[in-house]
C-alpha positions in Angstrom: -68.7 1.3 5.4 -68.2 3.8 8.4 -69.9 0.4 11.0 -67.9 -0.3 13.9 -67.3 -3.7 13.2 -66.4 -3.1 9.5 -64.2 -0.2 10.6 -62.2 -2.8 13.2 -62.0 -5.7 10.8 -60.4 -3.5 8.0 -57.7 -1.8 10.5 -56.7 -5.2 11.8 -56.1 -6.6 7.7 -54.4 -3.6 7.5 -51.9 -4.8 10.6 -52.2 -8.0 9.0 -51.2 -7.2 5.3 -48.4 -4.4 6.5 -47.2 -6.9 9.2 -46.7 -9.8 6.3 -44.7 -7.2 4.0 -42.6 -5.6 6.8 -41.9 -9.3 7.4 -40.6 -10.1 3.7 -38.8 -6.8 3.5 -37.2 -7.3 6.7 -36.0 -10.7 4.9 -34.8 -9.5 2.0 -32.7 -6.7 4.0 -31.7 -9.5 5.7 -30.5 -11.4 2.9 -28.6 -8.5 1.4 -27.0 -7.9 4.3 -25.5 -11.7 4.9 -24.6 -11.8 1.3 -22.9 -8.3 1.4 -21.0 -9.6 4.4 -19.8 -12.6 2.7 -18.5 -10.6 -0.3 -16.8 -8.2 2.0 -15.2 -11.1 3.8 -14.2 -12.3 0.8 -13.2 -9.2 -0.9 -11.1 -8.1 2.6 -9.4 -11.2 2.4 -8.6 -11.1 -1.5 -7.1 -7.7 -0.6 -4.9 -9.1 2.5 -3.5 -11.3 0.1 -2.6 -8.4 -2.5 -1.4 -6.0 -0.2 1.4 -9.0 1.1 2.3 -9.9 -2.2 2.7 -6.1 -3.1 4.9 -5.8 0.3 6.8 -9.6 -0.5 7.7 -8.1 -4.5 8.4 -4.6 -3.3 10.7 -6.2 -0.8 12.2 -8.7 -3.9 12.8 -6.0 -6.4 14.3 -3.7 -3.3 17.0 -6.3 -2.9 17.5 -6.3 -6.7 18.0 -2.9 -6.9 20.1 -2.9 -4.3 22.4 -6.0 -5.6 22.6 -3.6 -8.9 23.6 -0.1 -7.1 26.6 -2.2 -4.6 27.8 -3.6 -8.2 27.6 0.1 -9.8 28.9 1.6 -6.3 32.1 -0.9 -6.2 32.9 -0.1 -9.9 32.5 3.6 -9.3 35.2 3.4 -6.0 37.6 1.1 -8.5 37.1 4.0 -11.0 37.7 7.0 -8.3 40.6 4.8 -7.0 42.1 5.3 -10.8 41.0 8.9 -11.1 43.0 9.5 -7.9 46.2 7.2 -8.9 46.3 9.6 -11.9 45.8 12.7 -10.3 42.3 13.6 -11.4 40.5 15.2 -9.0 37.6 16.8 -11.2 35.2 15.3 -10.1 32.8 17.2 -12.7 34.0 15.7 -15.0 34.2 11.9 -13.8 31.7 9.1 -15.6 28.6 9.0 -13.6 27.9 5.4 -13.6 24.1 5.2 -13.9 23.7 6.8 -10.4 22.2 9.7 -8.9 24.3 13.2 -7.8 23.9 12.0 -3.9 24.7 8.5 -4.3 27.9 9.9 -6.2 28.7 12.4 -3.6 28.0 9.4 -0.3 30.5 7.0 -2.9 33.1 9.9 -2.7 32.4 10.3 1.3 33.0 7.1 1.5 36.3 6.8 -0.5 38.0 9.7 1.5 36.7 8.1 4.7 39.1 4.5 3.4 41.3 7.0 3.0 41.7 8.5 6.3 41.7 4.8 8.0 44.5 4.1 5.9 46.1 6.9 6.8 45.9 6.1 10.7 47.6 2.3 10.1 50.1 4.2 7.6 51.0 7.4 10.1 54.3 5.2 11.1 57.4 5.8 9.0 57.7 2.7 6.7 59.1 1.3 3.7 57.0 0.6 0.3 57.7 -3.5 0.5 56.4 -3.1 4.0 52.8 -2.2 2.8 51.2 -5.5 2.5 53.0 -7.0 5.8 51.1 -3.7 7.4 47.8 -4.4 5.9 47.7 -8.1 6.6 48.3 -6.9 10.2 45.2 -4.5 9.9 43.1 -7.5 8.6 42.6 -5.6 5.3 40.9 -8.1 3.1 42.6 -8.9 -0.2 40.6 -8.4 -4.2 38.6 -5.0 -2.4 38.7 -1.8 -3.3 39.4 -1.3 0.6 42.4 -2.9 0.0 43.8 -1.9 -3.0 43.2 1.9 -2.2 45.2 1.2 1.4 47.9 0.0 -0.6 47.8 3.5 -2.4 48.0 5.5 0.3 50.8 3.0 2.1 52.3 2.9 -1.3 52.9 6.7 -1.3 53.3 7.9 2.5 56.2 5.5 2.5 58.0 7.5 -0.3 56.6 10.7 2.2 55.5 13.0 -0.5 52.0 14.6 -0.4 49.6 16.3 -2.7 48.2 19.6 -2.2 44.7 18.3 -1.0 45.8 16.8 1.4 46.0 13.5 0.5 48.9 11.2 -0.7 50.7 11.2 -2.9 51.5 13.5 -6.1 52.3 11.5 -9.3 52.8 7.9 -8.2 55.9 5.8 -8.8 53.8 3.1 -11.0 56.4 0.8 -9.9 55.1 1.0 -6.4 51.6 1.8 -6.7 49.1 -1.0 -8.8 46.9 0.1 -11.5 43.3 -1.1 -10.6 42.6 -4.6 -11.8 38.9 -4.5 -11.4 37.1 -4.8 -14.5 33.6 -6.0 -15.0 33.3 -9.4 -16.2 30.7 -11.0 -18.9 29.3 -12.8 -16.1 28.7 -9.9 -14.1 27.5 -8.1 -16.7 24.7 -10.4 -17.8 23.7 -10.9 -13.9 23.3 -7.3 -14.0 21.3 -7.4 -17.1 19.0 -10.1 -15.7 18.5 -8.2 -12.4 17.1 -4.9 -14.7 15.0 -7.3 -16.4 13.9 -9.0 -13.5 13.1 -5.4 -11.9 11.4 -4.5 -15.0 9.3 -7.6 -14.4 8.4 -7.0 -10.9 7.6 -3.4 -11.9 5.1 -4.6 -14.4 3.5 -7.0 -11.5 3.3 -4.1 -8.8 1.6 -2.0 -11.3 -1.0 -4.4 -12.0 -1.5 -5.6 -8.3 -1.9 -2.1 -7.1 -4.3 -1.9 -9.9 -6.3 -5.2 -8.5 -5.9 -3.4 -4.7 -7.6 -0.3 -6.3 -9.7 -2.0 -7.6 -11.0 -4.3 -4.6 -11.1 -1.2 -2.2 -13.4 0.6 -4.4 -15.8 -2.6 -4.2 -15.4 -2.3 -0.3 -16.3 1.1 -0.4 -19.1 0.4 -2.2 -20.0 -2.8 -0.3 -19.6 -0.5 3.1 -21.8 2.2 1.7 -24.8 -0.5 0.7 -24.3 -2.0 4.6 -25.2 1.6 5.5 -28.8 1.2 6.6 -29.7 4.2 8.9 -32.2 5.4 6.5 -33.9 1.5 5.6 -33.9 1.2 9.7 -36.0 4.7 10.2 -38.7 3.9 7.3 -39.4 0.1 8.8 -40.1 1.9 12.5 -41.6 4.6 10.8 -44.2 2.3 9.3 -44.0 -0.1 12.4 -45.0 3.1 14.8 -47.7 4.1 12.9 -49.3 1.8 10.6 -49.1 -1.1 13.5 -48.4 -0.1 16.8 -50.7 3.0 17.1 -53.4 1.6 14.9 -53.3 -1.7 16.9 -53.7 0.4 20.6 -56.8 2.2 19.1 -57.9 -1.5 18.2 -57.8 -1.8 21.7 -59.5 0.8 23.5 -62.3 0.6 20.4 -65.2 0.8 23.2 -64.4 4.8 23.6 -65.7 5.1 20.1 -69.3 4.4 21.3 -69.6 7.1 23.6 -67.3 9.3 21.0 -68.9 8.0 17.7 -67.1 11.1 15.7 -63.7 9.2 16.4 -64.3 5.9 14.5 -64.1 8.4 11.1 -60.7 9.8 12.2 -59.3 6.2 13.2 -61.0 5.4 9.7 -59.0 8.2 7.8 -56.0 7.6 9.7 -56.1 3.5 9.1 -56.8 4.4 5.3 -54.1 6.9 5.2 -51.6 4.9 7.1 -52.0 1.5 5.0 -51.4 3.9 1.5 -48.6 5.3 2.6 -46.7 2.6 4.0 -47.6 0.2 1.2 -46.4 3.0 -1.4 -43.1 3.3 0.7 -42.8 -0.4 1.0 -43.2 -0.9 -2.7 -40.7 1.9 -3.7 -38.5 0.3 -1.2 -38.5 -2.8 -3.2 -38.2 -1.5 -6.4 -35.0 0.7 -5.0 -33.6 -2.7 -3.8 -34.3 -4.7 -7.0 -33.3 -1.9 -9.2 -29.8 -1.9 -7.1 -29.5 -5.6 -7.1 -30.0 -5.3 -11.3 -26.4 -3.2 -11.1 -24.9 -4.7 -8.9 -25.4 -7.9 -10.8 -24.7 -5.6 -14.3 -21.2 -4.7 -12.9 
């Protein structure tokens, strides 16, 4: 067993067999790889497409909600501009409207705001019949509540009697000073309702496409963490370095071993030793990449 010539013969099958499995490893990796980068492609591009139509219906139902709160914001000015025409200035205890305490308190900024433009075009002494000659000169657009709260406050600083907040007016001559007209009508109201609906519906959408995002990013992840192949890398030169190379540059300085005849038992050992081990690892690497092929196929 321990001849020369069967020694040689045996560590160059051994090169042989280890060379022809490293080879259909090496394509197997390789196929893994290309189809792993074809679902990832596919899977990035899948999740492209989600994340627009996530920013395209967040961006659709933004504009809904928005449509609803000007609707609520104008009806809550109409309804200030009546608490203020009769002299209720509790604002504690005014309707809210369906909207939050800040969007309240910016609606109520904004009303005394109107209100000290108004006061600017109305600081002139004038009559009450003069107020809508003085806000068609201002270019005050008619049916707003812009309007109809510059007619208040023209309405009362041409009577010149003030309240004690500093603002217009005290109990208005209804004679002089218009009731709000602005009432919500059936129309309105059942756009309004199919806005919420429609919200509702786009709600219901985003939750399931952030759902499908979730879900496709966790197969990325997963995708990424099979593409990591530090570790397959190190065992194939591993197994290259010294069941191949190293065996295969004894191979080729053989003629020392008749002057040192002890070595042909280590280079015997070692080429025994060698083709175990990398066959064992080679095999368990096969059975790890099956075995992860199996779930990946199960999920």
């Amino acid at each position: 067993m321990f001849d020369l010539k069967n020694i040689l013969v045996y560590a160059n099958s051994n090169i042989q067999i280890i060379g022809i499995f490293i080879a259909i490893i090496g394509g197997l990796v390789a196929t893994k790889l290309l189809n792993a980068k074809i679902e990832k492609d596919t899977l990035e591009e899948k999740l492209n497409r989600i994340i627009k139509e996530i920013e395209f219906n967040t961006f659709k139902k933004s504009g809904k909600e928005n449509r609803i709160y000007l609707k609520k914001k104008e009806d809550y000015m109409y309804y200030i501009h009546d608490k203020i025409i009769e002299e209720d200035f509790d604002i504690s205890n005014y309707d809210d409207y369906d909207l939050t305490e800040e969007q309240r308190t910016a609606i109520i900024e904004e009303v005394k705001e109107i209100i000290r433009g108004a006061l600017v075009i109305f600081k002139e002494p004038h009559t009450t019949s003069e107020v809508e000659s003085i806000l068609k000169q201002n270019h005050i657009k008619e049916n707003t509540i812009e309007y109809d709260i510059y007619y208040y406050v023209g309405s009362e600083t041409g009577k010149s009697t003030r309240n004690g907040f500093g603002y217009p007016g005290l109990l208005p001559n209804l004679q002089d000073v218009r009731l709000s007209s602005h009432f919500s009508s059936l129309q309105e109201n059942l756009e309004e309702r199919d806005l919420n609906n429609r919200i509702d519906e786009l709600n219901e959408l985003l939750k399931w496409k952030i759902i499908e995002k979730e879900d496709i990013e966790s197969k990325i992840k997963a995708i990424n963490s099979n593409l990591n192949i530090k570790k397959d890398v190190l065992l194939f030169i591993f197994i290259t370095i010294f069941a191949i190379i190293i065996p295969q540059v004894i191979l080729s300085i053989y003629p020392i071993f008749i002057n040192f005849k002890w070595l042909k038992y280590v280079f015997s050992i070692y080429s025994i030793n060698s083709f175990i081990i990398s066959m064992c690892l080679m095999l368990w690497y096969i059975y790890k990449l099956f075995l992860n092929i199996s779930k990946n196929n199960a999920k």
